[in-house]
KOLBADO-717196 format. One line per 10 residues: number of its first residue (from 0); their letters; for each residue x, y, z of N, C-alpha, C. Coordinates in Angstrom, 2 decimals. Example, Ala and Ser with C-alpha at 12.3 -4.5 7.8 and 13.67 -1.06 7.14 Angstrom:
0) AS) 13.19 -5.69 7.80 12.30 -4.50 7.80 13.20 -3.30 7.80  12.85 -2.25 7.08 13.67 -1.06 7.14 12.90 0.03 7.87
! end
This chain:
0) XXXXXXXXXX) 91.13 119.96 103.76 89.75 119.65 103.46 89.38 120.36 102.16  88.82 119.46 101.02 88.59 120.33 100.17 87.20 120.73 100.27  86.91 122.08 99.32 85.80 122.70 99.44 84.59 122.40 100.01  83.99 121.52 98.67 82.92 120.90 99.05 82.61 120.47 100.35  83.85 119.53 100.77 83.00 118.88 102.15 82.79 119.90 103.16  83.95 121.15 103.15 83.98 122.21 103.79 82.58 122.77 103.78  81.98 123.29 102.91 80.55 123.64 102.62 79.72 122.99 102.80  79.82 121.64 103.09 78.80 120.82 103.38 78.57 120.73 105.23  79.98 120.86 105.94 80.43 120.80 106.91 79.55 122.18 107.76  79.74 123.20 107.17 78.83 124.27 107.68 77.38 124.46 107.55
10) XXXXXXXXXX) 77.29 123.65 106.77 75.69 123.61 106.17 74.81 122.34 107.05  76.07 121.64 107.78 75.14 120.91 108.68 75.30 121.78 110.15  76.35 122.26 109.96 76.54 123.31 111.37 75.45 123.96 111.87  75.12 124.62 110.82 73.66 125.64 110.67 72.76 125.03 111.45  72.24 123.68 110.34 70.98 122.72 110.79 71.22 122.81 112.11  72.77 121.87 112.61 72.40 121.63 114.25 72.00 122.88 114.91  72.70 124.33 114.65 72.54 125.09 115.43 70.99 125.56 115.72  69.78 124.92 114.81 68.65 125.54 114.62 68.38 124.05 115.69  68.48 122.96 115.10 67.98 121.94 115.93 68.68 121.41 117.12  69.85 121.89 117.47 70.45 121.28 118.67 71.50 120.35 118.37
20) XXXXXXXXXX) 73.07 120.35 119.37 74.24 119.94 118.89 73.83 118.59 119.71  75.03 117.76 119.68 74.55 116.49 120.26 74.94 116.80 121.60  74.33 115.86 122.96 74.61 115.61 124.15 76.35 115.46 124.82  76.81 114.48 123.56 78.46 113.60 123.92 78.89 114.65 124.00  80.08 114.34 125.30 81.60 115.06 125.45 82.14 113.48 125.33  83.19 113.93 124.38 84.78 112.83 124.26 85.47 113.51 124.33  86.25 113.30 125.29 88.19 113.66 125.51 88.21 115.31 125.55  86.77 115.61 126.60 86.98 117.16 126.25 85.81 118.25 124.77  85.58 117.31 124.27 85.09 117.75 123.54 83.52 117.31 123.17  82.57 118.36 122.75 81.72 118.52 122.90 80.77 119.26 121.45
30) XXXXXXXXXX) 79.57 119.26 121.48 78.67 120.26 120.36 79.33 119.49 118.83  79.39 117.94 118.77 79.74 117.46 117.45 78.73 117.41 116.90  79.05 118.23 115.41 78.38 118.32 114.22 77.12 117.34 113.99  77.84 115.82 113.56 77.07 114.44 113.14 76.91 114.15 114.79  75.47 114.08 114.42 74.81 113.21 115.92 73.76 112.62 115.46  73.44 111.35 116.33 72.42 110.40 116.05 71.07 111.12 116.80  69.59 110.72 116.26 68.54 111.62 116.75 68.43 111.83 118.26  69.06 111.03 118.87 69.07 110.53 120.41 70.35 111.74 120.85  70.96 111.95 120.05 72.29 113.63 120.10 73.55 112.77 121.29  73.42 111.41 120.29 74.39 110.59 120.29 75.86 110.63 119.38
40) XXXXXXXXXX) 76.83 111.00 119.50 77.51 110.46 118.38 77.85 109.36 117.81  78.15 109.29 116.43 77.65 108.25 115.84 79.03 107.02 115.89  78.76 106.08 115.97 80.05 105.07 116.06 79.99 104.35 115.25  81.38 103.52 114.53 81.87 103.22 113.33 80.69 101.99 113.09  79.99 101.18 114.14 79.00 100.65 114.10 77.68 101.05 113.44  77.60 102.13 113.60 76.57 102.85 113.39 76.28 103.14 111.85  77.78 103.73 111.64 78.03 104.32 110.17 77.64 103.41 109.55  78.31 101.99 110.03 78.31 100.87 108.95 77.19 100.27 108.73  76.63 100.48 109.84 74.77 99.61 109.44 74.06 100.78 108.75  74.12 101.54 108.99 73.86 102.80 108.05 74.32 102.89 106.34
50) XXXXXXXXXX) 75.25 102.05 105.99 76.25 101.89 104.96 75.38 101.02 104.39  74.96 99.91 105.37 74.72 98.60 104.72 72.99 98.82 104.60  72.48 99.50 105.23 70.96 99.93 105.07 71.25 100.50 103.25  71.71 101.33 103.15 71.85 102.06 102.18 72.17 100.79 100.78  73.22 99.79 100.62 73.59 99.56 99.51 72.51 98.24 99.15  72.02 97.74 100.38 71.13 96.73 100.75 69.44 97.09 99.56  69.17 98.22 100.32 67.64 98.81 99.74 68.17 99.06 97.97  69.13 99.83 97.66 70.12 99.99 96.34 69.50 98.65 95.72  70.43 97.11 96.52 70.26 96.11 95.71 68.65 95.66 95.63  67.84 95.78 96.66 66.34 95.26 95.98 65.78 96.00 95.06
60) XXXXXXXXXX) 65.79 97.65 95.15 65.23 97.64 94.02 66.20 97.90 92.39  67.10 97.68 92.66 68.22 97.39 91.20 67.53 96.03 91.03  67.37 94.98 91.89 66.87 93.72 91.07 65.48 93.28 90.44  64.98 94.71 91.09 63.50 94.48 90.48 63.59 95.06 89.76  64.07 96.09 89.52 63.92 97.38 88.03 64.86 96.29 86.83  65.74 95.38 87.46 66.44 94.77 86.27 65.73 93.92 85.78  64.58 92.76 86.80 64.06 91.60 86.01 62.69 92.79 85.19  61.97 93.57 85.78 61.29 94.32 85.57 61.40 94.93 83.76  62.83 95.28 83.62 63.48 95.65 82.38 64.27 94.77 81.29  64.10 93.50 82.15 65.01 92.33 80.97 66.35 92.55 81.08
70) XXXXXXXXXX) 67.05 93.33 82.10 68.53 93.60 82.04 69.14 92.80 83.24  70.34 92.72 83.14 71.43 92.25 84.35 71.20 92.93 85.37  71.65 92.90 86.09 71.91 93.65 87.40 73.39 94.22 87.99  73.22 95.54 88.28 74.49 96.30 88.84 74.29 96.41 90.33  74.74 95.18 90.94 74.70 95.39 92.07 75.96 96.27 93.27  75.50 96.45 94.20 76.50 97.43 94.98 77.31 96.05 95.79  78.46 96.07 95.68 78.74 95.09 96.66 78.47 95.36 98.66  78.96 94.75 99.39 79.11 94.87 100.63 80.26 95.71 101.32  80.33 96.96 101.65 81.54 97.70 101.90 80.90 98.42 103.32  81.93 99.23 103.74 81.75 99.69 105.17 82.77 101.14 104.96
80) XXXXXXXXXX) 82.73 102.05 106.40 83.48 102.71 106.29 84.60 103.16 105.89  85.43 101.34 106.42 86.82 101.71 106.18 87.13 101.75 104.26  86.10 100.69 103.81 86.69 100.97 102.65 86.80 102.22 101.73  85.83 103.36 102.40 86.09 104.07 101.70 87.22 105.49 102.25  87.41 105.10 103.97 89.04 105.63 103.85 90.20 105.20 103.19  89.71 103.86 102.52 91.48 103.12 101.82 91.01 103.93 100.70  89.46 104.06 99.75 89.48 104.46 98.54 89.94 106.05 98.34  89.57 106.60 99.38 89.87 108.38 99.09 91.46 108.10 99.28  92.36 107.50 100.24 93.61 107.89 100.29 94.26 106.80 99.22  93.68 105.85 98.55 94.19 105.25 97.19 94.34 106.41 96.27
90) XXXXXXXXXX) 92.94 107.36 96.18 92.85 108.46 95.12 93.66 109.47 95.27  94.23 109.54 96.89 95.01 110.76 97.14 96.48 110.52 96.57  97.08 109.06 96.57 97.98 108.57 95.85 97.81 108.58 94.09  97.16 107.99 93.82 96.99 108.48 92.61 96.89 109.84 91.91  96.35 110.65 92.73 96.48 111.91 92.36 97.94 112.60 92.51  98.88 111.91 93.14 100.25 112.33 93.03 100.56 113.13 94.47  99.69 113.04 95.47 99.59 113.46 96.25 100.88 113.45 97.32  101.41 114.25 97.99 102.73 114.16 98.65 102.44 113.03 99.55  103.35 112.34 100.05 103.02 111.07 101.15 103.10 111.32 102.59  103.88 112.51 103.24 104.12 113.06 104.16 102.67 113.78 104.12
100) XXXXXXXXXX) 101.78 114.12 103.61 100.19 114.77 103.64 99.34 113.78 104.05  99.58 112.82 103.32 99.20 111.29 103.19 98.79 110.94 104.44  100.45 110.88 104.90 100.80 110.34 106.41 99.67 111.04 107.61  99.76 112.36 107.62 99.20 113.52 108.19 97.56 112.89 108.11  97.00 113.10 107.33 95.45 112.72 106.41 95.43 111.90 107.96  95.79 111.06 107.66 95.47 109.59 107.90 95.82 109.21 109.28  96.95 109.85 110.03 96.92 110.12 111.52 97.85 109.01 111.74  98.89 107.96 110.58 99.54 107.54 110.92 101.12 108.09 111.67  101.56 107.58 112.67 102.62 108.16 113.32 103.89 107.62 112.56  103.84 106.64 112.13 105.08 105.81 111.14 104.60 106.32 109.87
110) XXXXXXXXXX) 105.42 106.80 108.62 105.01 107.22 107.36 105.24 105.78 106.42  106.01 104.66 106.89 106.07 103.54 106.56 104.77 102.69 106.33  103.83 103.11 107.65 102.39 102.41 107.57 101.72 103.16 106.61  102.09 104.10 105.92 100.96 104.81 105.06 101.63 104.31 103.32  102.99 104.50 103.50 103.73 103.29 102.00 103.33 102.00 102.31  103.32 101.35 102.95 102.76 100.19 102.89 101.34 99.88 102.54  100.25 100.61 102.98 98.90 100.40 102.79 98.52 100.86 101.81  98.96 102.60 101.55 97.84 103.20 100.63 99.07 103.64 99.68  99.88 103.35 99.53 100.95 103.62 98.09 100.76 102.88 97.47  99.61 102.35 97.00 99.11 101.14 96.19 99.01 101.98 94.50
120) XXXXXXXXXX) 99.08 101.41 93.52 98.75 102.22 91.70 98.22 101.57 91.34  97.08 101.75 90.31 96.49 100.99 89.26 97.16 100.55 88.55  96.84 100.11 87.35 97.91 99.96 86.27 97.94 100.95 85.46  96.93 101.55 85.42 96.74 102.72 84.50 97.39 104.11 85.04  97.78 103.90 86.74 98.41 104.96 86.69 100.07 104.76 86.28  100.38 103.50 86.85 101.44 102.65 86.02 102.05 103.26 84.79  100.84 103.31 83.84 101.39 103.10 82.85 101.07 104.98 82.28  100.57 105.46 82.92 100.66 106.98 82.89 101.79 107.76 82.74  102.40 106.82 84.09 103.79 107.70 84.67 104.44 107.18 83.60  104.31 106.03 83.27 104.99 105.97 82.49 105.55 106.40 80.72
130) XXXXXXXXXX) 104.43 106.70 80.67 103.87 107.83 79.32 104.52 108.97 79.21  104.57 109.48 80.38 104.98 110.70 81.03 106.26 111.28 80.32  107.65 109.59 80.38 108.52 109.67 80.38 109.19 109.26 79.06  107.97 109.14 78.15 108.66 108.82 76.79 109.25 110.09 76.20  110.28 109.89 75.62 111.06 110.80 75.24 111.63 111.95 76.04  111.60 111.42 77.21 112.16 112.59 78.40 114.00 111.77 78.34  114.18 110.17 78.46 114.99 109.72 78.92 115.85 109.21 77.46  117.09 109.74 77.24 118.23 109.66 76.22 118.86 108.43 76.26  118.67 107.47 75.61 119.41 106.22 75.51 120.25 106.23 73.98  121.60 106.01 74.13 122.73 106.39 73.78 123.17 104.49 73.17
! end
């Protein structure tokens, strides 16, 4: 876990501990951090209408501030949770990240399912690595 979320992670700890952990036990476990006001935990349902509340309100007023301003519009597309577990472990690949960590991250039991999905490159990292290697390799 890097820092930040770490610090962010305790900093909601706090809150609950002043306002109260949630109600749910799953599989044993109990007093989770993220709870819904009801001290529900929250389900991938949840997140996602939550996701889509968020990029939804984004796009009305991006389209009014754009006709408003004479400009185009930058709209947010339609995304959900998962996409942004493929985007952090795309970035964790790109960042050169070991794949056996990868694997771990991500809770796959086959390390095959994690080369297959998220060993994906830009082109730009493509062509990085490949930068990398000019004048490393002796052709004779």
């Amino acid at each position: 876990m890097i820092d930040e979320v770490y610090d962010a992670f305790l900093e909601e700890y706090q809150i609950q501990k002043v306002l109260g952990f949630g109600t749910n036990e799953i599989d044993g476990f109990k007093n989770f951090v993220f709870s819904t006001g009801e001290g529900n935990v929250y389900t991938p349902e949840s997140v996602n209408r939550a996701i889509k509340r968020i990029y939804e309100d984004y796009n009305e007023k991006e389209e009014a501030d754009a006709k408003k301003e004479g400009r185009n519009t930058l709209l947010l597309p339609h995304f959900s949770a998962h996409n942004l577990r493929h985007t952090f472990c795309t970035r964790l690949c790109e960042n050169g990240s070991n794949l056996k960590v990868i694997q771990s991250v991500m809770g796959h039991a086959d390390i095959q399912t994690t080369m297959d999905i998220y060993a994906e490159c830009t082109q730009e990292k493509k062509q990085e690595v490949f930068a990398t290697l000019n004048g490393k390799i002796m052709v004779k």
